[in-house]
C-alpha positions, -999 to 999 in steps of 0.1 A, spaced: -228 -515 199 -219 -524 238 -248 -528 262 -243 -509 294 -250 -532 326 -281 -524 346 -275 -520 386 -301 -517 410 -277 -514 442 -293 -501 472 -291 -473 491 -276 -466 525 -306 -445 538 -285 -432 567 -262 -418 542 -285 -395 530 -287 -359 536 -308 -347 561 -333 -322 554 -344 -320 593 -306 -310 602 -312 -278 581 -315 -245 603 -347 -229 581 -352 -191 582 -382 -184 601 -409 -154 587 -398 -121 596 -413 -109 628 -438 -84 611 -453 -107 592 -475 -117 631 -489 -81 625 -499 -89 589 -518 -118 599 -531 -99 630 -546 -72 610 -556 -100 591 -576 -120 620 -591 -83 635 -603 -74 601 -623 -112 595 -633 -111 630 -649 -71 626 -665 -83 598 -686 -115 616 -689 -91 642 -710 -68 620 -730 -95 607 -733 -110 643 -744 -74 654 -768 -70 624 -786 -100 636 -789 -90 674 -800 -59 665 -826 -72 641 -841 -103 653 -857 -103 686 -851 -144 690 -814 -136 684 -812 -111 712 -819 -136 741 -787 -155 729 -766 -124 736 -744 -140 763 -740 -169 740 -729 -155 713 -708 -130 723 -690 -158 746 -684 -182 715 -675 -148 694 -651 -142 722 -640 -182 728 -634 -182 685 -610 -152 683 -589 -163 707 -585 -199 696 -582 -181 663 -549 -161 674 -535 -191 693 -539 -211 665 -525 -186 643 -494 -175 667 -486 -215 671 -485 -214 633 -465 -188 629 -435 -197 654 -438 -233 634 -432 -218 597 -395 -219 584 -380 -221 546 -347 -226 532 -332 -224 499 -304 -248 492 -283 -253 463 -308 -275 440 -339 -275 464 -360 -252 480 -375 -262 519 -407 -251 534 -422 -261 567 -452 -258 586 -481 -270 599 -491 -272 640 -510 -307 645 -499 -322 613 -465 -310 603 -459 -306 567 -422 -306 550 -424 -295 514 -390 -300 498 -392 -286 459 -364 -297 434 -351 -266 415 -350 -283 381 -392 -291 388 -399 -255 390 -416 -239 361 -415 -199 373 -418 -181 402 -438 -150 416 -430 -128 436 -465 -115 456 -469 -82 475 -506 -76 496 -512 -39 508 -503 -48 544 -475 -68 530 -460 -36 514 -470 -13 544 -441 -37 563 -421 -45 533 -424 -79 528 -432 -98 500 -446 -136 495 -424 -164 471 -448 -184 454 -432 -211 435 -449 -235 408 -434 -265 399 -441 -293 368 -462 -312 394 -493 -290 392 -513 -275 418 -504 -302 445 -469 -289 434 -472 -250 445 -454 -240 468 -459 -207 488 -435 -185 515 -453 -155 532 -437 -130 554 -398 -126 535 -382 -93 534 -393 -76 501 -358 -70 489 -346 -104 505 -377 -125 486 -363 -108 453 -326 -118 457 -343 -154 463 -362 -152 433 -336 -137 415 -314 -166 426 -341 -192 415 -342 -177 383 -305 -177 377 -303 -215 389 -331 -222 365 -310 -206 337 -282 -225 345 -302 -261 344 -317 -253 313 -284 -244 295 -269 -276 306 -298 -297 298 -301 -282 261 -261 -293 259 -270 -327 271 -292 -333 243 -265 -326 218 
């Protein structure tokens, strides 16, 4: 029985692809409303509970001014925060990988394998449906460090990606089970 020859040859890093040169789809541009809604809704919310207090406890009152400048101050760091996000999200899916990217201070690029991905879902809030658009959410073999999610898609876009996905997972597995024989 011949013995193959182990190699260990390196690799010419600049040869490699390069994720970064990829143009990723950004969100569609009603998913800003979604998470708009979003914000207003949260911030109505501690602004009941704020209000409750004020309204209720005489200490509280004398911090009016205060707390309606830090309620105020909050928001809007909230919906810069939030819009800088939003313009920094992007995904891509590629022939045996999937791309995600975002992140403001600390960019994140999440770059999922199609044969590492156990199923996919596709996700649909209310407001999400009110604008037609749809969330990918991806699980791979790595666990929950491994999940990957992609909010604002067009609905009917998000399930020819899915559908796509599926298909390509299909494909691995039938060449994987003729592998093995």
């Amino acid at each position: 029985m011949p013995t193959e020859h182990f190699t260990n040859e390196a690799i010419d890093i600049e040869s490699l692809p390069k994720f970064e040169e990829i143009t990723l789809k950004k969100p569609h541009p009603d998913y800003w409303k979604i998470i708009c809604i979003n914000l207003v809704i949260s911030f109505f919310l501690i602004g009941i509970i704020a209000g409750l207090f004020l309204f209720f406890d005489e200490e509280v009152k004398s911090y009016f001014i205060l707390i309606l400048s830090v309620y105020i101050s909050l928001f809007i760091i909230f919906f810069l925060i939030f819009w800088a996000s939003f313009k920094k999200r992007g995904y891509a899916v590629r022939t045996k990988d999937v791309i995600y990217k975002d992140g403001i201070i600390a960019e994140s690029t999440t770059i999922v394998p199609l044969n590492r991905i156990q199923h996919i879902e596709l996700n649909e809030s209310i407001f999400s449906r009110i604008f037609k658009l749809g969330s990918l959410q991806i699980f791979t073999a790595d666990g929950v460090s491994g999940h990957l999610k992609i909010h604002g898609i067009p609905i009917e876009e998000a399930k020819n990606i899915r559908d796509l996905i599926l298909n390509k997972l299909d494909l691995i597995e039938i060449i994987e089970t003729e592998n093995e024989f």
